[in-house]
C-alpha positions in Angstrom: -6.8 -62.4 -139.7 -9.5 -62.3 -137.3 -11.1 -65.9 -136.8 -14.4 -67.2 -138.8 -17.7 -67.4 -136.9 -19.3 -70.7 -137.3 -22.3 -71.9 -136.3 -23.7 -75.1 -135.6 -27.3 -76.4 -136.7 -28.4 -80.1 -134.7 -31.2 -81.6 -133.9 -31.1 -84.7 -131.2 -34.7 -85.9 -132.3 -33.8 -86.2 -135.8 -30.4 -87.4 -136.3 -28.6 -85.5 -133.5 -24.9 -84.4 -134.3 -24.0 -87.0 -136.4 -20.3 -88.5 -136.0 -19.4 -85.9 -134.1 -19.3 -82.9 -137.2 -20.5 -80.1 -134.2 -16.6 -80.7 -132.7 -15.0 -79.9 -135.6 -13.3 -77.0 -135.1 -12.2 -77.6 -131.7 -8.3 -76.3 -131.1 -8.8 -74.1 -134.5 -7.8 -71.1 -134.1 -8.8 -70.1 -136.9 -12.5 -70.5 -136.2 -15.0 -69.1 -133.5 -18.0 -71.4 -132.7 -20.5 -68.8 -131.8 -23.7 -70.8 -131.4 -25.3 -74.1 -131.5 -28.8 -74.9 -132.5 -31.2 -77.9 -131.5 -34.8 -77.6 -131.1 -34.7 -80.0 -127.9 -33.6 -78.4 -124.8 -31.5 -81.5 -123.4 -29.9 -81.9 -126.3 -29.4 -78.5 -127.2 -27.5 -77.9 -123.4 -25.5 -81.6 -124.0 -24.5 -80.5 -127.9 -23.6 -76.8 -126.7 -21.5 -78.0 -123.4 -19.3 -81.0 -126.1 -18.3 -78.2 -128.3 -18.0 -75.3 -126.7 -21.1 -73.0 -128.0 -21.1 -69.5 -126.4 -24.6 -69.2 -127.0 -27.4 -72.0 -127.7 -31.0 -71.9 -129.7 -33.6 -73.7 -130.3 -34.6 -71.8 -133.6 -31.7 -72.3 -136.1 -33.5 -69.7 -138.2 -33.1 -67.3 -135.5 -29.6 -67.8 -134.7 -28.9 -67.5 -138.5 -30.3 -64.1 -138.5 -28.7 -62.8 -135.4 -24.9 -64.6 -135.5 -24.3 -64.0 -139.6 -22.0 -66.9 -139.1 -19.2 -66.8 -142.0 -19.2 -71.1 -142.0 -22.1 -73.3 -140.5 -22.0 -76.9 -139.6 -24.8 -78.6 -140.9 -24.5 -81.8 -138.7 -27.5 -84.1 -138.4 -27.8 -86.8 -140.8 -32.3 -87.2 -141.2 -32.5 -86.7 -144.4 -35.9 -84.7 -144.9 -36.5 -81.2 -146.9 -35.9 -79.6 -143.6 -31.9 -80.3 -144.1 -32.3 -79.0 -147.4 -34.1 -75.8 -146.1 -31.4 -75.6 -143.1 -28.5 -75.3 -146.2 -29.7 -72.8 -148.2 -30.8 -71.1 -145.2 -27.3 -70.7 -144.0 -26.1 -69.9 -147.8 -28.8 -67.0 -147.9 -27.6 -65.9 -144.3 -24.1 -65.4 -145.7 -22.3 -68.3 -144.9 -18.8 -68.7 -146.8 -18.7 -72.1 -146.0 -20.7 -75.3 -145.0 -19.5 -78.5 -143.4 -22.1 -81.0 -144.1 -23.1 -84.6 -142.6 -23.7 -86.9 -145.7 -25.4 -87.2 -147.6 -25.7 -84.4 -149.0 -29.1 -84.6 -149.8 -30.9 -87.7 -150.6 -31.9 -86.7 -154.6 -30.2 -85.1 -157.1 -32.6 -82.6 -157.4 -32.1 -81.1 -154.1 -28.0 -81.9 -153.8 -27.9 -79.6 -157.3 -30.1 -77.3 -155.4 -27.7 -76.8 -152.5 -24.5 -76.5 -154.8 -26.2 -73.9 -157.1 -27.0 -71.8 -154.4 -23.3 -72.1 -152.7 -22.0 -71.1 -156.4 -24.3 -68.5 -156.9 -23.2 -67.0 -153.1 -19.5 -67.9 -153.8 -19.8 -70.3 -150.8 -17.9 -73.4 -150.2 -19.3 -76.9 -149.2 -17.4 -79.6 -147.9 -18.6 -82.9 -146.9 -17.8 -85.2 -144.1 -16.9 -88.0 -146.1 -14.7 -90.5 -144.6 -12.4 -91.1 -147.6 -10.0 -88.8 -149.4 -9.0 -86.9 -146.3 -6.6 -89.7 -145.4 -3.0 -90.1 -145.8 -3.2 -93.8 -146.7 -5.7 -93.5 -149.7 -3.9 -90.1 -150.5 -0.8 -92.4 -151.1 -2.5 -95.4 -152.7 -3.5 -92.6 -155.4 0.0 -91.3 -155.4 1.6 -94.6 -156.4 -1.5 -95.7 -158.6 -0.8 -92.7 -160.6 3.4 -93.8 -161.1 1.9 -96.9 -162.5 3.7 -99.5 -160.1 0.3 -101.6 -160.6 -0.4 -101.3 -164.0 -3.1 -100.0 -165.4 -6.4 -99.3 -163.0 -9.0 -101.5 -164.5 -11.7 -101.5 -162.1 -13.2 -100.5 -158.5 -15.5 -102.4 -156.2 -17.1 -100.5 -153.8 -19.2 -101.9 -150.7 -20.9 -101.2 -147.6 -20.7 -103.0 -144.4 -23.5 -105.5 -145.3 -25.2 -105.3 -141.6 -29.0 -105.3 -141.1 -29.8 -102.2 -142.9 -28.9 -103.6 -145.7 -30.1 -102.3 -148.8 -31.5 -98.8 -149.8 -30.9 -97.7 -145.9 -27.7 -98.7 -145.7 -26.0 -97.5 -149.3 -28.0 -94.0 -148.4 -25.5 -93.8 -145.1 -22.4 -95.7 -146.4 -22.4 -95.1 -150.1 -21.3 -91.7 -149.8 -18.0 -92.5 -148.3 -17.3 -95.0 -151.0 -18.5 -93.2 -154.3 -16.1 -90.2 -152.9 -13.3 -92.7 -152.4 -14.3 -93.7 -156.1 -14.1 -90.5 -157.7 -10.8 -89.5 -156.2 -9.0 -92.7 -157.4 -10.4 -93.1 -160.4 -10.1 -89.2 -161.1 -13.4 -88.4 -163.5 -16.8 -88.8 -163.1 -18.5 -92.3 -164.2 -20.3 -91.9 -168.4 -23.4 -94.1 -167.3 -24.9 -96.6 -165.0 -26.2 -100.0 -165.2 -28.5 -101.3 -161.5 -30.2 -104.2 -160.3 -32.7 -103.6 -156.8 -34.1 -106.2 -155.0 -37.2 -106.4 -152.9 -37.7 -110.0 -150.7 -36.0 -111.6 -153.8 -37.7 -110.7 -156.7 -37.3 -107.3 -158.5 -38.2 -103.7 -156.8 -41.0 -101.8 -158.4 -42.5 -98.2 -157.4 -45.6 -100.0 -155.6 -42.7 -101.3 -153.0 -41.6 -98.2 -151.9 -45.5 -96.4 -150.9 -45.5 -95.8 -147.1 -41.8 -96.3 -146.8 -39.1 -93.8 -145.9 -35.3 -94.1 -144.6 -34.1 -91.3 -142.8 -36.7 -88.7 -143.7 -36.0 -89.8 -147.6 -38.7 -91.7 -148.8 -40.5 -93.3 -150.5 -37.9 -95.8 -151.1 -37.3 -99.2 -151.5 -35.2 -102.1 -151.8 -32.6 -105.1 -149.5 -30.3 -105.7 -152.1 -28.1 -103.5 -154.7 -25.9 -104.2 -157.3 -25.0 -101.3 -159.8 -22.1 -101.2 -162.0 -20.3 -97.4 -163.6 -18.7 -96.9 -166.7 -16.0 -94.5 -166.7 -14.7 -92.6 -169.8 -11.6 -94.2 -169.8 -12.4 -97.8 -169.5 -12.6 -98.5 -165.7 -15.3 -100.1 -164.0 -16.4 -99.4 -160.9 -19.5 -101.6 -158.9 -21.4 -101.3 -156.0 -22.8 -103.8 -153.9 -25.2 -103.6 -150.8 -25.7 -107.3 -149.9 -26.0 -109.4 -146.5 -22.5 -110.6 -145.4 -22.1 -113.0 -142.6 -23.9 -111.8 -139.6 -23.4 -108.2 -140.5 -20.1 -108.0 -137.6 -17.6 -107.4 -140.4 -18.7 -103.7 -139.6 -16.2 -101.2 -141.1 -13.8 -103.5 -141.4 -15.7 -104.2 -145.0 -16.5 -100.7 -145.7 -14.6 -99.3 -148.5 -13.4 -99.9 -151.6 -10.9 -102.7 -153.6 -8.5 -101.2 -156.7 -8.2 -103.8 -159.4 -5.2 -102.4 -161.2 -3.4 -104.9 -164.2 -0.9 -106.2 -161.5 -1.9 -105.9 -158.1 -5.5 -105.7 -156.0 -5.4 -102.5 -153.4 -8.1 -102.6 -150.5 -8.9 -99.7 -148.7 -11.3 -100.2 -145.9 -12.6 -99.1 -142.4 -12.6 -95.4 -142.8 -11.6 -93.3 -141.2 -9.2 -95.3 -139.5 -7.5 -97.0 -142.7 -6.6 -100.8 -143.6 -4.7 -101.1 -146.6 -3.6 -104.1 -148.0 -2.0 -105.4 -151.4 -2.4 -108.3 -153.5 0.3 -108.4 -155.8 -1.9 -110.1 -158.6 -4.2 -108.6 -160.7 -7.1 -110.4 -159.2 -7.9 -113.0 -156.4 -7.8 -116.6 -157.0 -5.8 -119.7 -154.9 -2.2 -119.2 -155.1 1.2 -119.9 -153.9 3.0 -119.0 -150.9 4.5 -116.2 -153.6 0.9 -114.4 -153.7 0.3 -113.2 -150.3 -1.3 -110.4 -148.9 1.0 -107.4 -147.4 -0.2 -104.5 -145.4 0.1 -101.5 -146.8 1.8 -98.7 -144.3 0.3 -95.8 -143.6 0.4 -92.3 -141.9 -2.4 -92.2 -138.4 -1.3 -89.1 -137.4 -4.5 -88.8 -134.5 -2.3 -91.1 -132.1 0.0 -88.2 -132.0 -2.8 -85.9 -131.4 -4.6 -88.2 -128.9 -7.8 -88.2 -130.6 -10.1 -90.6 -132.1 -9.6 -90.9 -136.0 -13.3 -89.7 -136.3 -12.5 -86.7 -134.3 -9.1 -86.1 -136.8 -11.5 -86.8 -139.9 -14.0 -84.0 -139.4 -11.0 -81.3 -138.2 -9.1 -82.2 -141.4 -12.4 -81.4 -142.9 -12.7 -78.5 -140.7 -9.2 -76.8 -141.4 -9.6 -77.7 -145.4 -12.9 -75.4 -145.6 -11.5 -72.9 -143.7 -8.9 -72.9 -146.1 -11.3 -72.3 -148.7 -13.5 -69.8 -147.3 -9.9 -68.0 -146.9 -9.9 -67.7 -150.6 -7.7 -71.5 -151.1 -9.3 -73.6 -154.4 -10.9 -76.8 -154.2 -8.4 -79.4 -154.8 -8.0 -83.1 -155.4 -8.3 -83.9 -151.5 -11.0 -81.8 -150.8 -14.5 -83.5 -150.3 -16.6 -81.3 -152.5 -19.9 -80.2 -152.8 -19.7 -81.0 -156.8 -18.1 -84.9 -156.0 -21.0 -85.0 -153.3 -23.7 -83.8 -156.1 -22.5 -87.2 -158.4 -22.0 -89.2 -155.6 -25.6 -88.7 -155.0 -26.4 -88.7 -158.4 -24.4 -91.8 -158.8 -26.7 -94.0 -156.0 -30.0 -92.6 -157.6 -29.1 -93.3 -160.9 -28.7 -97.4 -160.1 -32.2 -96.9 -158.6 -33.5 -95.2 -161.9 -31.6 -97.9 -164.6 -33.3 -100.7 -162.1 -37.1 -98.9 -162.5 -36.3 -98.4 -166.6 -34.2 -101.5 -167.3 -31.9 -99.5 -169.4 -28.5 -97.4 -168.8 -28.7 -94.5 -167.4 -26.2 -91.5 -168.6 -24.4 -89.0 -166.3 -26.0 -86.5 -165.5 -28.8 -87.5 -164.9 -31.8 -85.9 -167.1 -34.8 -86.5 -164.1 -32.8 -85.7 -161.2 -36.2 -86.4 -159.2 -36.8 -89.4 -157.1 -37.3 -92.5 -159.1 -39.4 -94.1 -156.6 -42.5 -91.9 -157.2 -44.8 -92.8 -159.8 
């Protein structure tokens, strides 16, 4: 088959080429990166030159309407209406297929938007998530399901705790994590329970006028603590909280499986550290109850890349895949697990504002921040 055309919209004044998504398909054959878009000229020339553009714009519009790319990269992570506008732009140009910086949009309202239009054009979405891609987590699953742990009874999810703490930070990091949740736990969370702080007392609406994060506003908030009920029992939390002097870094990004027997960690995406307790919760013990890492597969040493670099090409080849006529499965970082992901965030925001639980999904989809 001949190779997809893909295109690539940046923009180096507003979030650049985030991680690195515009390199995606280097050594695919399967792909042909046609054009590159970035409204600044020095960054449209450094952006075109990394990847390997043939041809460069500063209009994305414009090279929309003359490439007709069959996939386009949706790579800079500002979260305004203009990303929004860029997606269904490339949907309503005929793209197949979308690779997308997270998150996918900052509100419900407009991630639903975006995956209604890709279903209505048949088009796939796929997220750069730095979670069910990898071999490690993709065995953790494999064994949780044999139950060598026992029974999965919760999953604490967290972000790296730095200075951005807060409603900044869980809008970059959470996405990696609530993906990471939904693909270990395997259904999507019944309701949500959320606390958000402001300076130490409880956010309200008046805390987020004038503010923004990203593009996303108004917003608010320097502490998080939500807690998801799943249908089957489990419980999954998230936490956005201060943590030493914030250096932990990735090294505390990710997510820990209590399962009856055993705690699993899996942190620092997309590079992997796994590790097992082998009791069903942490407390002092005995030189029987020590930690073990767990093994697993880093297959970019082989390749000589950087696992960031491995992460969005396994993204890359799996929505080629798709587009190709392939069906979503398990591993694939969705746009539908990106619409609750999202969903999943706001709704701790909106059970904080109401002080009740909120259900799944969610029946004002809007931001929760305006009055």
């Amino acid at each position: 088959m001949d190779p997809l055309t893909a295109v690539v919209i940046a923009d180096t004044n507003r979030g650049g080429a985030g991680h690195g998504l515009h390199r995606a398909f280097e050594d695919n054959a399967d792909v042909r990166l046609a054009a590159l878009a970035d409204p600044d000229p020095q960054g449209r020339a450094r952006l075109a030159a990394e990847c390997g553009a043939e041809r460069s714009y500063a209009d994305y519009r414009g090279m929309l309407a003359r490439e007709r790319p069959d996939v386009a990269v949706i790579a800079r992570h500002w979260c305004d209406d203009d990303r929004v506008d860029e997606m269904l732009a490339a949907i309503e140009a005929g793209a197949r297929g979308l690779y997308v910086e997270k998150p996918l949009a900052p509100w419900p309202d407009q991630a639903r938007t975006v995956h209604a239009a890709a279903d209505r054009a048949g088009a796939h979405v796929v997220l750069a998530h730095r979670s069910r891609e990898h071999p490690g987590l993709q065995a953790i699953c494999a064994r949780a399901r044999t139950g060598a742990w026992g029974p999965l009874t919760r999953v604490r999810a967290m972000d790296k705790g730095d200075h951005r703490v807060g409603v900044e930070e869980a809008m970059i990091h959470a996405p990696h994590v609530f993906d990471a949740m939904l693909y270990l736990v395997g259904e999507v969370p019944a309701l949500v329970t959320g606390v958000v702080l402001h300076e130490g007392r409880p956010a309200v609406r008046a805390d987020a006028a004038g503010r923004t994060e990203n593009g996303a506003g108004p917003i608010a908030g320097d502490r998080i603590s939500a807690t998801y009920v799943f249908p089957s029992g489990v419980l999954g939390t998230f936490e956005s909280v201060p943590v030493g002097d914030g250096s932990y870094g990735s090294s505390r990004l990710g997510v820990d499986l209590y399962f009856q027997d055993a705690v699993v960690t899996a942190r620092n995406q997309p590079r992997g550290e796994f590790h097992l307790f082998p009791r069903g919760d942490l407390f002092p013990a005995g030189a029987d109850a020590a930690w073990e890492t767990l093994p697993a597969e880093r297959p970019w040493i082989a390749q000589g890349i950087d696992p960031m670099a491995w992460s969005n090409r396994q993204h890359g080849r799996e929505l080629v895949r798709l587009v190709r006529g392939g069906a979503v499965r398990p591993t694939t970082c969705s746009g539908r697990d990106a619409v609750t992901g999202v969903e999943m965030l706001v709704g701790a925001y909106r059970a904080h504002l109401e002080a009740r639980p909120i259900p799944f999904p969610l029946e004002d989809p809007t931001n929760p921040w305006i009055p």
